[in-house]
N, C-alpha and C positions, 0 to 999 in steps of 0.2 A: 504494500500500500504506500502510495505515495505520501508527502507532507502537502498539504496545501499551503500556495505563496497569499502574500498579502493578499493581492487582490486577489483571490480567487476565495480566500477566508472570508475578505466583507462581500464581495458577492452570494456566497451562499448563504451566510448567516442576513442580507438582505428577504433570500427567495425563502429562510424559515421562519424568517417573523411574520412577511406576509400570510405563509400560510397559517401561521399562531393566530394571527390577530381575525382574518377569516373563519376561524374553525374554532372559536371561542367554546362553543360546546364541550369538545374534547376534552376541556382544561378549564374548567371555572375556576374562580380566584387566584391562579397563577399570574403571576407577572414574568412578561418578555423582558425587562431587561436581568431579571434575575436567573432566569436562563440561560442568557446570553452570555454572563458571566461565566457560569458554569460554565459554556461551552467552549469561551477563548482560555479558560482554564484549563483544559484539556483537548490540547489540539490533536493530540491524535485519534480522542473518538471523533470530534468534527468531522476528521478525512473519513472516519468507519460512515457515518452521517452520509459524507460526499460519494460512498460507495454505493449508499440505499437509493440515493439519489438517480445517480447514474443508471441505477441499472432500473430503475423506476416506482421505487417503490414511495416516495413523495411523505418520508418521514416527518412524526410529529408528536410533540407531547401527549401523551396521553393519561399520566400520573406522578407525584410526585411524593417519594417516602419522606417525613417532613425529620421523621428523627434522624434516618441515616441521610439526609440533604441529597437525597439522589432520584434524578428525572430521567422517566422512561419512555423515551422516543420507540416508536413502531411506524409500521410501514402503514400507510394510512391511504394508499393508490386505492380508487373505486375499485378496480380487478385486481388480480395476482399481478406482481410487478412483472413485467415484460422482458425484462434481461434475466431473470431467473425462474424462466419457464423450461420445461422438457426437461426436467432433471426426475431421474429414478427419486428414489427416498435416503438411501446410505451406500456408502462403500460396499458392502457385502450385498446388497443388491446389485449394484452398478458390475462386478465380479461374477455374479450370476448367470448375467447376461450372457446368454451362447451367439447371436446376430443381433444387428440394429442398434447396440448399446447407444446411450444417449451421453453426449458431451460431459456429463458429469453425475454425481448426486446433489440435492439436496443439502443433505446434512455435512458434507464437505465445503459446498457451498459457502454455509453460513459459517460455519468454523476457520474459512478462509478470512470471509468478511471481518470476523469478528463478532457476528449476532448469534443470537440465540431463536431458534425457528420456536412461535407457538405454540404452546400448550394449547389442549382443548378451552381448556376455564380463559387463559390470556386470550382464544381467537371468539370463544362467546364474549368475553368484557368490550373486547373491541367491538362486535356490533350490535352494542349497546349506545354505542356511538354514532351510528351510519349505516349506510347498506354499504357493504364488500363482499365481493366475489357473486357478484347477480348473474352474470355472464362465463366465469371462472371459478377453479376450485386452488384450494392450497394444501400442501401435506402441512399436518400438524404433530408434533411430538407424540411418538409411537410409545405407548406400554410395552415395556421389555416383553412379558408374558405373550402379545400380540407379534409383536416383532420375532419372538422365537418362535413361532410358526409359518413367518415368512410373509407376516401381513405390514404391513402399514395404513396411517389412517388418513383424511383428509378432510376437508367442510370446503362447505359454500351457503349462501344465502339464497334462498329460494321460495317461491310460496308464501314469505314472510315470514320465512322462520329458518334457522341454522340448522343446517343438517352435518351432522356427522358420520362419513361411510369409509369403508375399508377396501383395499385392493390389493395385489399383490405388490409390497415395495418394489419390485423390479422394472413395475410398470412406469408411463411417462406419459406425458400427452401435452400439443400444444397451447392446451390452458386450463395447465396445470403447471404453477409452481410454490411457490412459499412465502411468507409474511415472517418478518423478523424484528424483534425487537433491542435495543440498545439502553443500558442504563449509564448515564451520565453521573 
C-alpha cells in the first residue's frame, strides 16, 4: 500500500467529509472535524481508507466506540464495491478450484487491504442504515463449523429485508463480492 502525498490526503479527506456531512444518518452526533483528526493521525489507515475507495467501496462512519476513541469506517457503496467483485471466499477455496479459478479470494483480499470483511450482525447493522446490495450480494464472515464443510455464507437486501444464504466458498460471481470495515 502506498503512502498518500499531500495533496492527495486533502483531496480525499475533502470526498469523506462530503460524504459524512451527506449521510448524517449513518453517524448522529458525531462530528467531522473530530474524525478528521483521527484520521490525519493515522495516515496509514487513511491510504487503507484510499484503498476502499478505489476499489469502490465509498467508505464511511458508521460508529464510534467512545471509550476506546475509535471510528469504524465501512464500505457504504449502494452495491458490492466493484473492484472486489468475482473473488471465491478464502484461500483454500481459491486452491480448490480445478478450472476457471477466479483472480483471487475474498478473505485474502481484505487481509491485503487491511479490513476486516462483515460479520452477519456488522452487514444487518449496516442496513439499518440504507439499502445495500439490492442488485448484488457480499460474502460475509463464514462460521468455522460452516466453512469446515466447505460452505460459505453471503446476504443481500431484497424484498425489504436481508437475507442470509450459503454457497459453496469456491464459488464466485460477477456481483458478488465483499463489504469491509476499518477501525480508526
Amino acid at each position: 500500500m502506498k503512502a498518500l502525498t499531500a495533496t492527495e490526503r486533502e483531496e480525499f479527506l475533502k470526498i469523506l467529509k462530503a460524504r459524512f456531512e451527506k449521510n448524517m444518518n449513518r453517524h448522529k452526533g458525531l462530528d467531522w472535524a473530530k474524525v478528521q483528526a483521527k484520521l490525519e493521525a493515522n495516515p496509514k489507515k487513511l491510504a487503507i481508507l484510499q484503498e476502499m475507495e478505489d476499489t469502490g467501496g465509498e467508505p464511511d462512519v458508521i460508529a464510534y466506540d467512545k471509550k476506546a476513541d475509535v471510528y469504524t469506517f465501512v464500505d457504504c457503496s449502494p452495491e458490492t464495491p466493484k473492484g472486489r467483485r468475482n473473488l471465491c471466499y478464502d484461500r483454500e477455496a481459491l486452491e480448490a478450484r480445478k478450472e476457471h479459478k477466479p483472480a483471487n479470494s475474498a478473505m485474502d483480499v481484505a487481509k491485503e487491504m487491511g479490513i476486516e470483511i462483515l460479520s452477519e450482525e456488522e452487514y444487518k447493522a449496516l442496513q439499518e442504515l440504507g439499502t445495500f446490495d439490492a442488485k448484488t450480494s457480499s460474502w460475509i464472515k463464514t462460521p468455522a463449523d460452516v466453512r469446515k464443510l466447505g460452505g460459505a455464507l453471503f446476504s443481500d437486501y431484497r424484498y425489504g429485508r436481508v437475507f442470509v444464504y450459503h454457497n459453496g466458498a469456491q464459488s464466485y460471481y460477477a456481483v458478488r463480492g465483499f463489504r469491509g470495515s476499518l477501525k480508526v
